[in-house]
C-alpha positions in Angstrom: 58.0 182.8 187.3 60.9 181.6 184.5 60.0 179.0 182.1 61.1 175.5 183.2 64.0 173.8 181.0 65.6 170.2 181.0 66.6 169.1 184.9 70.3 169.5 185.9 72.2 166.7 186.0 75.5 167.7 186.7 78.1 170.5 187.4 81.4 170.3 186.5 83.6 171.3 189.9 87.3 171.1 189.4 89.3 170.7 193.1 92.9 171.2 193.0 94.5 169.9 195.6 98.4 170.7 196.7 100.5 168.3 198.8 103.5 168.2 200.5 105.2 164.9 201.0 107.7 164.4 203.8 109.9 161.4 202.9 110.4 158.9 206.2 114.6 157.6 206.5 113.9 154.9 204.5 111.5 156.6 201.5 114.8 159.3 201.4 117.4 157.1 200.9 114.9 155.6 198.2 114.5 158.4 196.5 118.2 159.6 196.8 118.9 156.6 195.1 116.4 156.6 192.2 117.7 160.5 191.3 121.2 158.0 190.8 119.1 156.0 188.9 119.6 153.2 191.2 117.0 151.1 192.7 116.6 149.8 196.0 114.8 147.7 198.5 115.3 146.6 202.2 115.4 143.3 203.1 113.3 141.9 206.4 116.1 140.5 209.1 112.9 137.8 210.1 111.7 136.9 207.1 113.9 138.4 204.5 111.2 139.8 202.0 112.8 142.5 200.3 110.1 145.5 199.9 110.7 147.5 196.7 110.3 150.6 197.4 111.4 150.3 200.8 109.1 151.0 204.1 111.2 151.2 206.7 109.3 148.0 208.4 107.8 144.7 207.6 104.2 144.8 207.3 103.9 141.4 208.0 106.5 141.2 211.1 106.3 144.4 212.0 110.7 145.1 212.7 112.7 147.8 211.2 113.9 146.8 207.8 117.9 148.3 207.6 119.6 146.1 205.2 119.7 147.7 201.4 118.9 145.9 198.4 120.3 146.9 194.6 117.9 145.7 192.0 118.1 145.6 189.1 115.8 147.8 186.7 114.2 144.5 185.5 110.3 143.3 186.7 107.5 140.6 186.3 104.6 141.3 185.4 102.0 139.8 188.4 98.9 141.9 187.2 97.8 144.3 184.7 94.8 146.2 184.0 94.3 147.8 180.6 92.6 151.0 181.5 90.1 152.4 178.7 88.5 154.9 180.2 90.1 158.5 180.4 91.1 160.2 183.4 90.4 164.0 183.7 93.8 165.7 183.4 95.3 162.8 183.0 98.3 163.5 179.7 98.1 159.4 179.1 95.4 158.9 176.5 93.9 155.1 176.8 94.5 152.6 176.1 97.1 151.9 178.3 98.4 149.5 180.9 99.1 149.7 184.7 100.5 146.7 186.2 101.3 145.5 189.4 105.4 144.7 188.8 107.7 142.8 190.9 111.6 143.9 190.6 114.0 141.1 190.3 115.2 140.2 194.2 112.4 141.9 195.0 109.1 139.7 196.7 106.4 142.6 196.7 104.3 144.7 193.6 104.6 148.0 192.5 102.5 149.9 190.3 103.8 151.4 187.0 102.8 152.6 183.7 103.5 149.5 180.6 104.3 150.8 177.1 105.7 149.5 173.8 103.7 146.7 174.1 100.8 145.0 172.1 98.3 146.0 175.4 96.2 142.3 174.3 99.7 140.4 174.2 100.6 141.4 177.9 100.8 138.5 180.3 100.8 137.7 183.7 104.7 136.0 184.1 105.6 138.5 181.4 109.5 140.2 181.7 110.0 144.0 181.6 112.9 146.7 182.3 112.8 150.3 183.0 112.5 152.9 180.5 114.3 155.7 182.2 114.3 159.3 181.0 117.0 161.5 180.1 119.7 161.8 182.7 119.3 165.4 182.9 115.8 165.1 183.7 115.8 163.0 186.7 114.6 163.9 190.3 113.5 162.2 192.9 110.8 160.5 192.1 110.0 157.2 190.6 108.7 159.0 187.4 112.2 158.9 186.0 111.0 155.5 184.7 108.4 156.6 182.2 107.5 153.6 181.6 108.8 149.8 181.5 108.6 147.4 178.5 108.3 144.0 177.5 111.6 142.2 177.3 112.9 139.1 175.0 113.1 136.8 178.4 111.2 133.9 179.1 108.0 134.0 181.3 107.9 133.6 184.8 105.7 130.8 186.1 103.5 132.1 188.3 104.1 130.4 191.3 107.6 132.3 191.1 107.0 135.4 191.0 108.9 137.5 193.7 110.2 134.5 194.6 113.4 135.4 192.2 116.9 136.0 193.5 118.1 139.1 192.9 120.7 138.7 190.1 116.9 137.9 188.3 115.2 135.3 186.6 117.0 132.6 184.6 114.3 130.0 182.9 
C-alpha cells in the first residue's frame, strides 16, 4: 500500500473551445459597418426602440426591424460593475470596469470594457465615447473600441437614459 498524503482538492483542466459565428442579415450589415467604424442600430417600425447592435427583430414586438440607425460613438453609463477578481486568460488585469452602455439614439444596453477613469468616480448617468483603435487594425468586430471613457458632459438623469434622441444628450 502507498503512504496516504493531503486529500485532492482540485485539478486544474484547461478546455479550449473554437467557435464559428455565422452573422444573421442584420448582425452583417452591423459588423460591415463597425470595420467602417460606423455604428448602427435598427429602429422598431411599432414601437420605434432602436436596438444597438441591431437584431434583426423586436424582442418585445416580435417584427422585422429594417430601418438603419447611425449613432454616434457616444454612451450612458446605466450600470457598471467593477470586477476584482481575475479571469483565467483573461489579458485585462483588475480592477476594471464593465458597464452596461446605452449609445446616444439608441434605447437598449450593451456591454463594454470602461477605462481612463477613476473606477470609484464612475456613475450611473455618467457620459462616455469610444476609444477606437488604430484604423489599420480594425475588423469586424466590436473590439475595435478598446474601450470607452468618461467624457466632460453632463450626467444623464436616470429616468432618461435611452430615452435620448439620437443627435445625443443636451442637459
Amino acid at each position: 500500500m502507498s503512504e496516504q498524503s493531503e486529500p485532492i482538492t482540485g485539478i486544474e483542466a484547461p478546455i479550449y473551445l473554437k467557435y464559428n459565428f455565422t452573422a444573421g442579415a442584420a448582425p452583417a450589415r452591423f459588423l460591415s459597418q463597425v470595420k467602417k467604424g460606423v455604428l448602427t442600430g435598427q429602429r422598431c417600425p411599432k414601437c420605434e426602440q432602436v436596438y444597438f447592435p441591431p437584431r434583426g427583430s423586436c424582442a418585445a414586438c416580435g417584427v422585422p426591424t429594417k430601418e438603419e440607425v447611425v449613432l454616434a460613438d457616444k454612451a450612458t453609463v446605466e450600470s457598471f460593475t467593477i470586477v476584482a477578481i481575475p479571469i483565467p486568460n483573461n489579458p485585462i488585469k483588475p480592477p476594471y470596469i464593465i458597464a452596461n452602455l446605452v449609445a446616444d439614439g439608441a434605447n437598449l444596453s450593451f456591454i463594454h470594457l470602461m477605462s481612463e477613469c477613476v473606477n470609484e468616480e464612475v456613475r450611473i448617468g455618467q457620459r462616455v465615447q469610444a476609444v477606437w483603435k488604430p484604423e489599420e487594425e480594425w475588423d469586424y468586430a466590436m473590439d475595435n473600441i478598446r474601450y470607452f471613457k468618461p467624457i466632460d458632459e453632463p450626467d444623464v438623469p436616470v429616468n432618461r437614459i435611452g430615452k435620448m434622441p439620437v443627435e445625443g444628450w443636451e442637459a
